[in-house]
C-alpha positions as CSV (number, residue, x, y, z in Angstrom):
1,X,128.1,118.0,101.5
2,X,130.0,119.9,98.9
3,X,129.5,124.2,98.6
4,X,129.8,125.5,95.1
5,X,129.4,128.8,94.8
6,X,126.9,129.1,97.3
7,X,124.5,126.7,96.3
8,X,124.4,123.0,97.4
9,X,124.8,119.9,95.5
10,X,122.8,117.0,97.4
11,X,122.9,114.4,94.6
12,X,126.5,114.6,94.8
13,X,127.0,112.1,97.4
14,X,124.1,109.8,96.1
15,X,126.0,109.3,92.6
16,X,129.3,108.6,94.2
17,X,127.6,106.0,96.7
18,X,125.4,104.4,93.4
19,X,129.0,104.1,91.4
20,X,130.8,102.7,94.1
21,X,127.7,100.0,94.3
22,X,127.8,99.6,90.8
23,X,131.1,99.1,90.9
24,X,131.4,96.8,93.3
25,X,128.9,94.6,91.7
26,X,130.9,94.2,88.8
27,X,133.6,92.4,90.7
28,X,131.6,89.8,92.1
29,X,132.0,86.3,90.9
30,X,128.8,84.8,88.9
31,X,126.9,82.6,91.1
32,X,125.0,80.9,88.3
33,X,126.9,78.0,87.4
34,X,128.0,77.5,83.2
35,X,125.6,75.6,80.9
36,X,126.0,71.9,80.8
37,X,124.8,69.2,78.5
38,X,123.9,67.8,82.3
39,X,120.4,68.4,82.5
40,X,117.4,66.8,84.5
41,X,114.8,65.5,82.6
42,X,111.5,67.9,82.8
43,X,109.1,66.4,85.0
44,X,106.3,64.2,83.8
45,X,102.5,65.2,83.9
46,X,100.2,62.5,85.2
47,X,98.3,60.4,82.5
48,X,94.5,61.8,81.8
49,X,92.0,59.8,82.8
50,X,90.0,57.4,80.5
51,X,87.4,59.1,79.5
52,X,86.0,62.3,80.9
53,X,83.1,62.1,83.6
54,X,82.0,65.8,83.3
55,X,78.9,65.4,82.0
56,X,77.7,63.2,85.2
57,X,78.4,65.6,87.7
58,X,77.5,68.8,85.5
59,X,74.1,68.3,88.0
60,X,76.2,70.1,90.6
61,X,77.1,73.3,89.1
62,X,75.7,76.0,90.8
63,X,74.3,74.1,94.1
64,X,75.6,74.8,97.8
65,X,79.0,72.8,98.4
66,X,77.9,70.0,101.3
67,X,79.8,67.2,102.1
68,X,76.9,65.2,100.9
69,X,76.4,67.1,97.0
70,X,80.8,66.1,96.8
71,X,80.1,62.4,97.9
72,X,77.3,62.2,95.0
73,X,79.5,63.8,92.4
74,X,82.6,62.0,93.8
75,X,80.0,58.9,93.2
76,X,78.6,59.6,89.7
77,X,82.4,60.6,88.5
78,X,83.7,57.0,89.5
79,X,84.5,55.1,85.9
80,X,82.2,52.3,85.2
């Protein structure tokens, strides 16, 4: 706690603690490692269906979810 004239200066102490973080964050090493031309390929998406079987189990929309109304639309959405 530092006195100046009478009056007291309580950031003071909170600068000198966030400089010497600061600080002391500079001198780290980098943890991330340099840019390579070693890269993974991105992943791959999985391959859309067919054709799209929306339109049989549009019959569905707004009902109750029961285990039977998903076997019917798991049902109607099978290819043919």
């Amino acid at each position: 706690m530092h006195m100046t004239n009478g009056r007291h200066r309580p950031g003071l102490p909170a600068a000198a603690l966030a400089l010497t973080l600061a600080l002391a964050a500079c001198q780290s090493p980098p943890t991330d490692r340099p840019l390579t031309s070693e890269v993974p390929e991105p992943p791959g998406f999985a391959a859309p269906p067919e054709s799209c079987q929306a339109a049989a189990v549009r019959f569905g929309v707004g009902l109750r979810a029961s285990p039977q109304l998903m076997d019917e639309m798991r049902q109607r959405a099978r290819p043919a």
